[in-house]
TORMARPA-590366 format. One record per residue (C-alpha): chain; residue number from 1; residue in three letters; y, x, z. Coordinates in steps of 0.001 Angstrom, whole numbers, plus 500000, padded with zeros to 6 digits. Layout:
! TORMARPA-590366
+----+-----+-----+--------+--------+--------+
| ch |   i |  aa |      Y |      X |      Z |
+----+-----+-----+--------+--------+--------+
|  A | NUM | Ala |      Y |      X |      Z |
...
+----+-----+-----+--------+--------+--------+
! end
This chain:
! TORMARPA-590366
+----+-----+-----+--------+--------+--------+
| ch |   i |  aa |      Y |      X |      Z |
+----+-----+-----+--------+--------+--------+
|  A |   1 | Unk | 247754 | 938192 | 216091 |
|  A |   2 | Unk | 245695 | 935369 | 217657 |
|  A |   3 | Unk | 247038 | 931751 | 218353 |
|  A |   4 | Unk | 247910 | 932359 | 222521 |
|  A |   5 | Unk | 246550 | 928670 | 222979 |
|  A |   6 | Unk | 242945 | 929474 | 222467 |
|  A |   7 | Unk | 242694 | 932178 | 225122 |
|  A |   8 | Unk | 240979 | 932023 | 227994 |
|  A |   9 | Unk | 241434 | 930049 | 231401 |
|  A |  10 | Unk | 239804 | 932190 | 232981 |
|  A |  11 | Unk | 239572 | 936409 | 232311 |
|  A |  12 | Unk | 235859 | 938109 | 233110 |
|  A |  13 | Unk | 236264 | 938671 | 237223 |
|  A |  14 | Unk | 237608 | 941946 | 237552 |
|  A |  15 | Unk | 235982 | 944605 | 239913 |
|  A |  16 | Unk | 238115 | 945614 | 242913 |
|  A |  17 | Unk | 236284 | 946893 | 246006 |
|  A |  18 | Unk | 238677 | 945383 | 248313 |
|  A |  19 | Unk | 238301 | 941988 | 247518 |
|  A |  20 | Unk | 236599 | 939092 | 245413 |
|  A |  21 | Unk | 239588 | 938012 | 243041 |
|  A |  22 | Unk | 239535 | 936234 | 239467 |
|  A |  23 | Unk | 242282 | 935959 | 237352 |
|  A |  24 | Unk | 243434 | 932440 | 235631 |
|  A |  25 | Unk | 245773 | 931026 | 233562 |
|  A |  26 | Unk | 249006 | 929639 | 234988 |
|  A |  27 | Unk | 248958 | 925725 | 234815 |
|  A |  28 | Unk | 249667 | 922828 | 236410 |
|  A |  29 | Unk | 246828 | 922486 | 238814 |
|  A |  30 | Unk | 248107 | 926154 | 240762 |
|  A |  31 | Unk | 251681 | 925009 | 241568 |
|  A |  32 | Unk | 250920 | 924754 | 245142 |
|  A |  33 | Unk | 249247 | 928420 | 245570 |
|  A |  34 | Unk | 251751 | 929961 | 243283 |
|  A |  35 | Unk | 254329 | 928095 | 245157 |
|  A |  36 | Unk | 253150 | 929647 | 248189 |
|  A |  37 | Unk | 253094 | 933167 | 246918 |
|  A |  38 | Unk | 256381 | 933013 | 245619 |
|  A |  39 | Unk | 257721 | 932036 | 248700 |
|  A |  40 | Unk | 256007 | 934788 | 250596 |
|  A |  41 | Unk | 257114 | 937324 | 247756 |
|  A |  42 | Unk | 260191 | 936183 | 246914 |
|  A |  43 | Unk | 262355 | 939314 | 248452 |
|  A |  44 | Unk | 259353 | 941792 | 247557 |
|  A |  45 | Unk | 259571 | 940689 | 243771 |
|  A |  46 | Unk | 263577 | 940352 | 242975 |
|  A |  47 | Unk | 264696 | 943363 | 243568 |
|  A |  48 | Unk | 262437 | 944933 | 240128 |
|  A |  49 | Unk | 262313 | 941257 | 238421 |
|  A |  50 | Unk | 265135 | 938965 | 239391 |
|  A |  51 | Unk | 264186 | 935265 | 240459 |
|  A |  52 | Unk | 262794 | 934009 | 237335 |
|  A |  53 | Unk | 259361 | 934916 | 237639 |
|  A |  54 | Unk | 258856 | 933899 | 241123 |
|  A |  55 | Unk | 260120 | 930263 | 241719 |
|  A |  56 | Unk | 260195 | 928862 | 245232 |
|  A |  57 | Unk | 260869 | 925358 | 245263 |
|  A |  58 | Unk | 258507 | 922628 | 244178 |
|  A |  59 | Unk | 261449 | 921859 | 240953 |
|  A |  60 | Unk | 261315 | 925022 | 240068 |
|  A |  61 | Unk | 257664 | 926160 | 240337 |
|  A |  62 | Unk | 257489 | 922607 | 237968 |
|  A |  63 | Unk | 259998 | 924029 | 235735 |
|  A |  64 | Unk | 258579 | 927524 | 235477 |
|  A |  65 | Unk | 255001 | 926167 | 234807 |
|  A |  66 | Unk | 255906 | 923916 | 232045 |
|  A |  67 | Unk | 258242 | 926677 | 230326 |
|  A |  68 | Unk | 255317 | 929304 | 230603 |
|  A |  69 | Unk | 253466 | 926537 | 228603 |
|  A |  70 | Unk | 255681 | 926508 | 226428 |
|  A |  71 | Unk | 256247 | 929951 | 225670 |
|  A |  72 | Unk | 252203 | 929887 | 225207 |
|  A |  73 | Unk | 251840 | 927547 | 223198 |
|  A |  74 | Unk | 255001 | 929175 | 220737 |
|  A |  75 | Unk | 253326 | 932527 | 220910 |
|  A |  76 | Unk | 256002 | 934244 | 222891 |
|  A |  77 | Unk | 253753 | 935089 | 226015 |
|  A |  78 | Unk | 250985 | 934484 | 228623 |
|  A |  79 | Unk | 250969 | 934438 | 232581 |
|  A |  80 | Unk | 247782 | 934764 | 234602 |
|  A |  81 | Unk | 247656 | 934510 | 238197 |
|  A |  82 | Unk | 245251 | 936608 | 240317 |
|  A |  83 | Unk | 243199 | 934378 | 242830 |
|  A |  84 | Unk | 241654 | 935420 | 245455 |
|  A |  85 | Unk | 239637 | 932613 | 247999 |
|  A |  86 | Unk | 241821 | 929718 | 246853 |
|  A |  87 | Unk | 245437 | 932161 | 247395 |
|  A |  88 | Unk | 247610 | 933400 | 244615 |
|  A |  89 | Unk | 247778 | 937114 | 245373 |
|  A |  90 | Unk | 249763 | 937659 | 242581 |
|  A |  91 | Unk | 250754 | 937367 | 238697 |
|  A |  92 | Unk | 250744 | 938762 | 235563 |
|  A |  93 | Unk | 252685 | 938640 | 232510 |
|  A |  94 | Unk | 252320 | 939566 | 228940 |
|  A |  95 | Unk | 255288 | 938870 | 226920 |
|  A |  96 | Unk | 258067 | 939191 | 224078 |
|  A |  97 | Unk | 255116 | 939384 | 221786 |
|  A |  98 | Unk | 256314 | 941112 | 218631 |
|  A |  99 | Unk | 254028 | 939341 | 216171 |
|  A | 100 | Unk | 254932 | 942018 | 213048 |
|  A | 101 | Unk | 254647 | 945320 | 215508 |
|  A | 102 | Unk | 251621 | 943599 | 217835 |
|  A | 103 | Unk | 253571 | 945217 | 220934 |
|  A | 104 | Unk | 254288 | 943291 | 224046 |
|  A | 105 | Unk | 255534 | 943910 | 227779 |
|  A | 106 | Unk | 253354 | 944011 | 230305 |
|  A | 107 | Unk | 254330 | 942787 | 233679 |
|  A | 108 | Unk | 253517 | 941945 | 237020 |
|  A | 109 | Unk | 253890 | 941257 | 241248 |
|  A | 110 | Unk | 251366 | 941546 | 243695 |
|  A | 111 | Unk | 252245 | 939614 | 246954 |
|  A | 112 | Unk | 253344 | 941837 | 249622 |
|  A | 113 | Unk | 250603 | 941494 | 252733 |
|  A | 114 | Unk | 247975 | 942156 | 249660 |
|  A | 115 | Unk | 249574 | 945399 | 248282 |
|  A | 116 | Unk | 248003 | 948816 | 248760 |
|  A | 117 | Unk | 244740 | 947397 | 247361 |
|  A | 118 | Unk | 244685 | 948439 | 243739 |
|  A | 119 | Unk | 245346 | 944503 | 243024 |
|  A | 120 | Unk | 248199 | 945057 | 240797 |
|  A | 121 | Unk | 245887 | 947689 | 238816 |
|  A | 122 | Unk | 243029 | 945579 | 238747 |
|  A | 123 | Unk | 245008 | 942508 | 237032 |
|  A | 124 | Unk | 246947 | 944712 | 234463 |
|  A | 125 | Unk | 243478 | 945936 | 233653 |
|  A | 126 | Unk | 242511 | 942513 | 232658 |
|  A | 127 | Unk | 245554 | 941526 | 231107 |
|  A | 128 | Unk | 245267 | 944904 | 229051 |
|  A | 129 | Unk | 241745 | 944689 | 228105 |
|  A | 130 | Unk | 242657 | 940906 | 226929 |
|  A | 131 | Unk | 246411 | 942613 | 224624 |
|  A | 132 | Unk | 243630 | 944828 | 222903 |
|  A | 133 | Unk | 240894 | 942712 | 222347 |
|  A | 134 | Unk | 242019 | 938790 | 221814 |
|  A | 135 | Unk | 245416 | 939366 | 221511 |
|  A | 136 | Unk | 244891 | 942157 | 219238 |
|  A | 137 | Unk | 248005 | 943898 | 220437 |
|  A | 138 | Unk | 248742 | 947616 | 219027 |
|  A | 139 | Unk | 250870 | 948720 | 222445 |
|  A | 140 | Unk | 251745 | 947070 | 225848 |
|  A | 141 | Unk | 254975 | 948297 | 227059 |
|  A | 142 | Unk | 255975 | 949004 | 230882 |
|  A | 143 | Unk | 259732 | 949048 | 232231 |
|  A | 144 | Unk | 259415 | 950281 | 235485 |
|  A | 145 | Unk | 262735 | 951359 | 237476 |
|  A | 146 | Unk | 263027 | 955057 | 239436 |
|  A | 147 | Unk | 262847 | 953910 | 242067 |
|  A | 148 | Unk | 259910 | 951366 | 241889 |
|  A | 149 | Unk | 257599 | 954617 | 242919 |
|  A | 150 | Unk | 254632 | 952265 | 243312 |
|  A | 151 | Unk | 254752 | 950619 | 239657 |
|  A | 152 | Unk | 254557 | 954295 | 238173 |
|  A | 153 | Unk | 251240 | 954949 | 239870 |
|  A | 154 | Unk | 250116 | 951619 | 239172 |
|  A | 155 | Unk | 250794 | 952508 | 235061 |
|  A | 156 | Unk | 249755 | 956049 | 235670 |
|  A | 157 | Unk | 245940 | 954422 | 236881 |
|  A | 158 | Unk | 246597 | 952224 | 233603 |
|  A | 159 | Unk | 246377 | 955613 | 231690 |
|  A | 160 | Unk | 249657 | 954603 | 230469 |
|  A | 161 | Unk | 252293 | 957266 | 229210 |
|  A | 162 | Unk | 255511 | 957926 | 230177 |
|  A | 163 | Unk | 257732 | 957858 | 227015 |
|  A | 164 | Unk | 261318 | 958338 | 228519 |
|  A | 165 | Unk | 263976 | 956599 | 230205 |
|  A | 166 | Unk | 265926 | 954029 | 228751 |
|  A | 167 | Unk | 269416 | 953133 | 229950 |
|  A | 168 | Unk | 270353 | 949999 | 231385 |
|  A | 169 | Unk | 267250 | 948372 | 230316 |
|  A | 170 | Unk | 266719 | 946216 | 232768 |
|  A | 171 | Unk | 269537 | 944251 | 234823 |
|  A | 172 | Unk | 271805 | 946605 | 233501 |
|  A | 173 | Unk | 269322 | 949349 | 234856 |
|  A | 174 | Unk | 268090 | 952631 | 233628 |
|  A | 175 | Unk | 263694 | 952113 | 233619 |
|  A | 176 | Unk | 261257 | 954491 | 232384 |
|  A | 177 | Unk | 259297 | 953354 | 229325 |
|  A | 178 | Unk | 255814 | 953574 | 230258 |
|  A | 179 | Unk | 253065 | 952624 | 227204 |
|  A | 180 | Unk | 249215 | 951483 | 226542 |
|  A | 181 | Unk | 248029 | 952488 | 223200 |
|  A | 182 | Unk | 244869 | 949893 | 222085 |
|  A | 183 | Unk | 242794 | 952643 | 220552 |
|  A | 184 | Unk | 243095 | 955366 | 222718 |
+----+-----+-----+--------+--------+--------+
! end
């Protein structure tokens, strides 16, 4: 397992035929764009990831920034946000890095006006190809609740295998287990 700290700012600018988008590394100098996404997604995303992961006000977009630092810099996880002309169009997480198994979760939100465009697939492809090849990750792992149809064919595109459902895994929740194997 690598030291998070020396990845990238910046992954190789994924291909999406929809749109020109790059994908960065959450920090200080994006609190206004994520700020504005979060507001716009804010009833899209907490229904499948609670509040935490999309702060609205300018305290807690501060707040959320300088934990995600934190959790960076003590090897715990990574957020990247997916830019497209100057807007956050959404943002993905790797996290609860298991430093003796190398797994990790994977997760993410897409804004809503932007979904439909194989966004979400194109960042987890990033974020994926960065698990197997900085972070040297074994296995990403996917919760994705029944009823969150459009997550499942977002991990299906992954390639990612459904492995079961597992009760009241998230929120108290039942979520299907959905993995990435590195070397398949």
């Amino acid at each position: 397992m690598i030291d998070l700290s020396i990845l990238p700012s910046r992954l190789p600018s994924p291909k999406n035929p929809y749109a020109s988008v790059s994908v960065v590394r959450l920090g200080a100098r994006y609190s206004e764009a994520l700020g504005e996404a979060c507001r716009a997604s804010a009833t899209h995303v907490k229904p499948w990831l609670g509040t935490q992961l999309c702060p609205v006000t300018p305290a807690a977009i501060k707040k959320f920034i300088q934990s995600c630092e934190n959790n960076r810099k003590n090897g715990y996880g990574i957020i990247y946000l997916l830019m497209g002309q100057e807007r956050c169009l959404g943002m993905g997480i790797i996290n609860y890095i298991h430093p003796v198994h190398e797994v990790a979760n994977l997760g993410y939100w897409i804004r809503p006006e932007a979904c439909g465009n194989n966004l979400a697939v194109t960042l987890c492809q990033s974020l994926q190809k960065l698990a197997f090849s900085q972070i040297q990750l074994r296995r990403l792992e996917l919760f994705i609740e029944p009823d969150n149809k459009a997550s499942m064919r977002v991990a299906q595109k992954l390639g990612a295998h459904c492995e079961g459902l597992c009760e009241q895994r998230i929120f108290g929740r039942d979520a299907y287990l959905y993995a990435l194997v590195g070397n398949e």
